[in-house]
Every structure is written in structure tokens, then in C-alpha cells.
C-alpha positions as CSV (number, residue, x, y, z in Angstrom):
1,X,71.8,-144.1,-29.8
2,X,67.9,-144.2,-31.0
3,X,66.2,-143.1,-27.7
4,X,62.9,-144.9,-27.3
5,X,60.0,-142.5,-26.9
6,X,56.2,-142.9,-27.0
7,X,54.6,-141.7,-30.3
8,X,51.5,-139.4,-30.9
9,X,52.1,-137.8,-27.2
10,X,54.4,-134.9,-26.2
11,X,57.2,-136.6,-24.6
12,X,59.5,-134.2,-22.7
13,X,63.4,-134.8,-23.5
14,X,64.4,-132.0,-21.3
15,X,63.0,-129.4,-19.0
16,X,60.5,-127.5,-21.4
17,X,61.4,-129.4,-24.5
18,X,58.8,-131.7,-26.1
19,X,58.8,-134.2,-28.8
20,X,56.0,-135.0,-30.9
21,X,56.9,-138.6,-32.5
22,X,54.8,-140.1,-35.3
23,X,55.5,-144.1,-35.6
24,X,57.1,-145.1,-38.7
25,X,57.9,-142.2,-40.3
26,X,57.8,-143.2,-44.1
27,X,56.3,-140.5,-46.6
28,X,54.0,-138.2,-44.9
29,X,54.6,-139.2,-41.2
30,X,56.9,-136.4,-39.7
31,X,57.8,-135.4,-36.1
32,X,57.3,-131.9,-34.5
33,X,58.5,-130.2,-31.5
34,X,57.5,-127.9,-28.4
35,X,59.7,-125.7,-26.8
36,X,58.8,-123.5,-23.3
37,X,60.1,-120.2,-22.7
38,X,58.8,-117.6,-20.4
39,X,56.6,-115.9,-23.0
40,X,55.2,-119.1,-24.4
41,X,55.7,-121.8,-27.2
42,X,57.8,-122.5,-30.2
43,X,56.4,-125.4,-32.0
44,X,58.7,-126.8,-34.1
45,X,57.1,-128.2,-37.6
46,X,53.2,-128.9,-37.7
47,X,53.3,-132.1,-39.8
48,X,50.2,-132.4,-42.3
49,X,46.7,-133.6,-42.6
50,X,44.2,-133.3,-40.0
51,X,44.6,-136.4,-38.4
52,X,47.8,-135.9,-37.6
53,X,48.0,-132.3,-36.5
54,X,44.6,-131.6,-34.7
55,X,45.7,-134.1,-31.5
56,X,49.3,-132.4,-31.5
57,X,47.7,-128.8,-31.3
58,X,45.5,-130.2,-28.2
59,X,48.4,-131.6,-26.7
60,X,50.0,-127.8,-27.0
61,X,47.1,-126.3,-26.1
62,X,46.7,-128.2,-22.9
63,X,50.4,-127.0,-21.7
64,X,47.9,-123.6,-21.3
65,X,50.7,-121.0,-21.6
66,X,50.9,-118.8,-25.1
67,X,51.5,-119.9,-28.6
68,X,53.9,-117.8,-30.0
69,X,55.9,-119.0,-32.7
70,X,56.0,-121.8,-35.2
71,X,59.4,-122.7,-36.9
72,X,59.0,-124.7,-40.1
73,X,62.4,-126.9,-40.9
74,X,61.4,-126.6,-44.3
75,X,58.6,-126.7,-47.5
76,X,57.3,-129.9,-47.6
77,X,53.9,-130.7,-47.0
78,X,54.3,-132.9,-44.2
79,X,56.1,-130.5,-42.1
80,X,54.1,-127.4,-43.0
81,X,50.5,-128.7,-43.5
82,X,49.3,-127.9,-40.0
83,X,50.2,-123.9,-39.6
84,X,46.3,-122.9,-39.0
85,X,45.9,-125.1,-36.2
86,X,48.5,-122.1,-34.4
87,X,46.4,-118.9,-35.8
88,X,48.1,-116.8,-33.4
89,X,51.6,-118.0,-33.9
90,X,54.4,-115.9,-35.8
91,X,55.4,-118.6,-38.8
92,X,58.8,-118.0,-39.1
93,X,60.7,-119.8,-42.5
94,X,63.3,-119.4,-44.3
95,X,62.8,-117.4,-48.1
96,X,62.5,-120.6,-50.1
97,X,60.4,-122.5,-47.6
98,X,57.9,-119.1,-47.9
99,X,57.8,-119.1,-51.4
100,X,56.3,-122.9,-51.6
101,X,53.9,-121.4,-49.2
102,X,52.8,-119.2,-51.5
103,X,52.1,-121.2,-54.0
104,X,48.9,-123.7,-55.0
105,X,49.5,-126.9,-53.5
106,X,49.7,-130.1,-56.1
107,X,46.8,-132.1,-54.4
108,X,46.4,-134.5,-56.9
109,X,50.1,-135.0,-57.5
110,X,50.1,-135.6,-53.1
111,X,47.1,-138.2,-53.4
112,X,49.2,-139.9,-56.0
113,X,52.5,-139.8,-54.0
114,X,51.0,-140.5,-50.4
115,X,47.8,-142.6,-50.9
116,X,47.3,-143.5,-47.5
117,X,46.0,-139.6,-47.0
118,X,44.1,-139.5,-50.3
119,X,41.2,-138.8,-48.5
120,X,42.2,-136.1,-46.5
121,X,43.8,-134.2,-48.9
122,X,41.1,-132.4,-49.9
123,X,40.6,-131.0,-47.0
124,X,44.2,-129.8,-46.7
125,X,43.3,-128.3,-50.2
126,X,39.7,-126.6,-48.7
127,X,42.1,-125.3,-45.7
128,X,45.7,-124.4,-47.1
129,X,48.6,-123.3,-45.4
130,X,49.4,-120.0,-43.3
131,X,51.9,-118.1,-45.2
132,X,55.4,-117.0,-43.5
133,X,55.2,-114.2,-41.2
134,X,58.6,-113.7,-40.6
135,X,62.0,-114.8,-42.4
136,X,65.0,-116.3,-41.7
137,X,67.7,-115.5,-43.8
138,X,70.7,-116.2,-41.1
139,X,71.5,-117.6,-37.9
140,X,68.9,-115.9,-35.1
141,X,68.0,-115.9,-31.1
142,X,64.1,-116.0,-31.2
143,X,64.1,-116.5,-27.6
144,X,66.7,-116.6,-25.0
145,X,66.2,-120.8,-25.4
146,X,65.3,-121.4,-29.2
147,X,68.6,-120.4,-31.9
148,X,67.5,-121.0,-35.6
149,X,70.6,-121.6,-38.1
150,X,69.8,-121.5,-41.7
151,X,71.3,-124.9,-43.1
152,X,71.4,-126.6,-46.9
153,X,71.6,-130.4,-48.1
154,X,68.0,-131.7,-48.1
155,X,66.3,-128.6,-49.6
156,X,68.1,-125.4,-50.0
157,X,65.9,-123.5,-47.6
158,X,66.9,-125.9,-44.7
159,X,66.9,-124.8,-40.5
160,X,67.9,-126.1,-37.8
161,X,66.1,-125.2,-34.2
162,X,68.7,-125.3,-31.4
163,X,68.1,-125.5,-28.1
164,X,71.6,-125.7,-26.2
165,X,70.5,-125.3,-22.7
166,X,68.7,-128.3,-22.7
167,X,71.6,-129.8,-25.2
168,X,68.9,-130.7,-28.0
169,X,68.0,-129.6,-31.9
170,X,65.9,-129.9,-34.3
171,X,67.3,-130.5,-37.8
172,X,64.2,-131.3,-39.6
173,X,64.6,-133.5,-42.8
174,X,68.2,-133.0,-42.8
175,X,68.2,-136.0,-40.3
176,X,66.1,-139.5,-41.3
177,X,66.4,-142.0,-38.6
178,X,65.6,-145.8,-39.8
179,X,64.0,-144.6,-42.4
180,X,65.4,-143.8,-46.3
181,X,66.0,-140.2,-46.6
182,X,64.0,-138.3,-49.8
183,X,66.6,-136.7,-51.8
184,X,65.1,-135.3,-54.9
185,X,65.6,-131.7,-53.9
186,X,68.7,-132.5,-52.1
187,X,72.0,-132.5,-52.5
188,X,73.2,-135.3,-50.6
189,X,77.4,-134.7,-50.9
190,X,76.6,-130.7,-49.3
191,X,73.7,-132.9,-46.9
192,X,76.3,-134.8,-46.0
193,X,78.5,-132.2,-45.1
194,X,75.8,-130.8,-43.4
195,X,75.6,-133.7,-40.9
196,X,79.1,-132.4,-39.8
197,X,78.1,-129.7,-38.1
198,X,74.5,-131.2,-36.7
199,X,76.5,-134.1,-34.9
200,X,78.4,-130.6,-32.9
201,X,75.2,-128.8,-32.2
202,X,73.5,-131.8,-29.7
203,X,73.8,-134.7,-28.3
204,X,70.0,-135.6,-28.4
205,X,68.8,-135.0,-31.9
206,X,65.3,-134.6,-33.1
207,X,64.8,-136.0,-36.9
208,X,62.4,-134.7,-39.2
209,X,61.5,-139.0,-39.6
210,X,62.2,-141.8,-37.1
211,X,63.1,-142.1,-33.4
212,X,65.2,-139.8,-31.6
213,X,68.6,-140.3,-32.0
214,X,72.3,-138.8,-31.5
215,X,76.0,-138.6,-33.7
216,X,75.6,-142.5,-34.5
217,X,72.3,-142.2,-36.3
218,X,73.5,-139.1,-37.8
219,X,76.9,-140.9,-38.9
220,X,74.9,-143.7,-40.0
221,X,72.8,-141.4,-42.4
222,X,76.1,-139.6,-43.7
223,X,77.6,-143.3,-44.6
224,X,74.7,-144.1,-46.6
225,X,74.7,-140.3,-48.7
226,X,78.3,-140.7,-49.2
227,X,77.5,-144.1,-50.5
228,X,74.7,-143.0,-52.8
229,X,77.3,-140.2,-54.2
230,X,80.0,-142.9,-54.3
231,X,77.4,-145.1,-56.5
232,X,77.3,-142.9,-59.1
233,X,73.7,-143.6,-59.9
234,X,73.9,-147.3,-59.5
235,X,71.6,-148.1,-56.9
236,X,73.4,-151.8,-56.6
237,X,76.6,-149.6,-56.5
238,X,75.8,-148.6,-52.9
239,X,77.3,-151.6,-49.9
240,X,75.6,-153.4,-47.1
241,X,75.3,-151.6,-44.3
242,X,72.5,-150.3,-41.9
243,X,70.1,-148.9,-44.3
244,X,69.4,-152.2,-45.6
245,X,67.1,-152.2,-42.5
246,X,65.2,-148.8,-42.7
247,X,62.3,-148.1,-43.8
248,X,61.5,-147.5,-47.6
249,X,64.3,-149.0,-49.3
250,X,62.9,-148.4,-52.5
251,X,64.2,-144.9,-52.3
252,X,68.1,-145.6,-53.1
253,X,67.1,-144.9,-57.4
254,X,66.1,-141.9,-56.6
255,X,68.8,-140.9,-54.0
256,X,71.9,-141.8,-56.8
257,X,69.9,-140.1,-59.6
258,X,69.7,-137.2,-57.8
259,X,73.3,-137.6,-56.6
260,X,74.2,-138.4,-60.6
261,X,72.7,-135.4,-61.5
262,X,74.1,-133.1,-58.9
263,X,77.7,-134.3,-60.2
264,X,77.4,-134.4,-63.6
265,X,76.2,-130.3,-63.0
266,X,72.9,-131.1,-64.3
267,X,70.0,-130.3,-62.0
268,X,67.0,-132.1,-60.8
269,X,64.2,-129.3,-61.1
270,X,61.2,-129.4,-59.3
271,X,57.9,-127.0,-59.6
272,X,55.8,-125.6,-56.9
273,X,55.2,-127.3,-53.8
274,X,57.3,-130.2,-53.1
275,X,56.7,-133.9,-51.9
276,X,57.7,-134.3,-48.8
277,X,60.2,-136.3,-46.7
């Protein structure tokens, strides 16, 4: 069940584990994560323009123990925009995720898509993006607390940050509570098979968008990408249920498109740096 926790503060769900929440969490407004070991942090995503990362990185700072490590969940711009606020952290991503930070970012194409930060996008632009220090191409111990395991559904450079003694994880975008997931690098069918294993890996469950939440959020989020699968590409295809309540409804087109396209074997392809959810 969605577990209420105050937003733009660290909240800790466990000893040592920390939850950054933004309210909302419609296009461009992504949670992060803290975790403590003995050598220092792992931050867990580092959302995206200014406003929203430079009060998280005072709140880590203030814990006053090392910042070691950043993990990015994956490429988008809203989860990776804030990497030089850590300049001393490893960044550690998987292959695809540090290819799209190698790449020029699409400002204008962001202003267009997220208009609410138009006008800090340019200073995203003037700033950029640390590139990936360190890969992750299969399932890892960084730490004796913090297991990464390379996943697949909402991009196909997904990971998940576990940390099982304190019975919590991290699945980035491959988890949108209340809120319409963004599908148009996804495959929702393998995303949904994806949830399978998330719902096994913790019983408190960090999403990249929303509140924290557990196996029925996670079940309510498979239903619906089953759904938009089932629908064909017929947005009016797809049955009542919970999601006619979350944010961003207007997201189902795009959600069967993709799912159309995935199934008929044509594919949905997308240049450069992504859009975020």
C-alpha cells in the first residue's frame, strides 16, 4: 500500500535508507534515493533541473559522511540531470543509459515536452551531464548493502538498486505509482514481466514517479500494461480500473501505440537523448 511520506525532504524508510519524494510526479518530477554504508553514500537517481536537484544535494551533504557513488536507474533527463551536483561520486550506469550521456541533449525538444522547466533548461544545457564512470552490464554488490540488477521493460538499459537488509529497492521508471507510466521506449508486455520479479525483490518499493508503494501498486501498474497490450492500440480498448485516477491520463495513445508497434514487430525508434518518465 502507497506509504505516505513527506516530499522534497529525505525521509528515512529504514536504518540508513532515504527517500527523496517529489509531489506529483507527472513529466519531469522524479524521486531519488540515499543509501548509508560505512564508506559513505549511494544516491540513487539525481532527478533534473536545478530546482529540483540543488536542495536534494544539501540535504546529502548535510548527512556529512562521503559521497561515493551515484546509481542512475536509467537515461532520461529527469533522473540523470543532476550528476555534477556529486563531482566526486563514481556514476555508475548501465551501457545504454552511458551512451545517452554521451550524447547532446535535445533542449529545445525538452522545453517543448516539459514547459513548466523551459526556463531552466538552458541552464541544464550551459551545465550538462557527468558521463558514466563505471558500467553495469550484470547483476553487482557495490557495497555490502547496495545490489544493482540490470533489468528491461521501460528502457532497455533498465536497473534496479536493492537494498535487502533493510527490505527496500529501487526500480526507477520500471515502477509509476498514481501516475501514467511513459512507454515510448518501452516495451510494456517484457515491462510487465518485469514487475514479476520487482514485487519478489521488496516489500517497500521506491518508484521512479509517485508515492512509495509495495506488490499492490506494482500489480496495479502490471494490470494496466497488460491492458494497453490487450488493447491493441485502441486506447478506448483498455477497461476501468485504477488508472482512470492517476495522473496524466492522456498517456494511454501513446502506451498502445507503442504496445501496437512492439507486436506487430515494428519498432518505435527514438534518437539521442530521450524524454523522460
Amino acid at each position: 500500500m502507497a506509504q505516505s511520506a513527506p516530499s522534497r525532504t529525505l525521509h528515512e524508510l529504514a536504518d540508513g535508507v532515504y527517500v527523496w519524494l517529489q509531489p506529483g510526479g507527472e513529466s519531469g518530477v522524479s524521486n531519488a534515493g540515499v543509501i548509508v554504508d560505512d564508506d559513505g553514500v549511494t544516491i540513487v537517481d539525481t532527478m533534473m533541473v536545478r530546482s529540483q536537484w540543488e536542495p536534494f544535494a544539501e540535504a546529502v551533504k548535510a548527512l556529512d559522511v562521503p559521497m561515493r557513488r551515484i546509481v542512475l536507474t536509467h537515461g532520461h533527463i529527469d533522473h540523470v540531470g543532476g550528476t555534477k551536483a556529486f563531482p566526486h561520486a563514481g556514476v555508475f550506469a548501465s551501457p545504454q543509459t552511458s551512451a545517452v550521456l554521451d550524447q547532446h541533449m535535445p533542449i529545445d525538444a525538452y522545453k517543448t515536452f516539459m514547459s513548466a522547466f523551459e526556463e531552466e533548461f538552458d541552464d541544464l544545457a550551459e551545465l550538462g551531464t557527468r558521463p558514466a564512470t563505471h558500467l553495469i552490464d550484470g547483476a553487482a554488490s557495490l557495497t555490502p548493502r547496495v545490489e544493482v540488477l540490470p533489468a528491461s521493460g521501460h528502457t532497455e538499459g533498465d536497473v534496479i538498486v536493492l537494498v535487502a537488509d533493510a527490505d527496500v529497492c529501487f526500480p526507477g521508471d520500471l515502477c509509476f505509482f498514481g501516475v501514467t507510466p511513459l512507454a515510448f521506449q518501452g516495451d510494456p508486455a517484457k515491462w510487465a514481466d518485469m514487475l514479476e520479479a520487482v514485487v519478489d525483490l521488496a516489500d517497500t518499493i521506491v518508484p521512479g514517479h509517485g508515492p512509495v508503494g509495495g506488490e499492490r501498486e506494482v500489480r496495479e501498474l502490471q494490470a494496466y500494461l497488460r491492458a494497453c497490450v490487450d488493447a491493441k492500440g485502441d486506447p478506448s480498448a483498455i477497461p476501468p480500473g485504477p488508472w482512470d485516477s492517476w495522473l496524466e491520463r492522456e498517456r494511454p495513445h501513446a502506451v498502445c501505440e507503442c504496445s501496437s508497434w512492439k507486436t506487430s514487430g515494428r519498432w518505435w525508434f527514438v534518437n539521442a537523448w530521450p524524454t523522460p518518465g
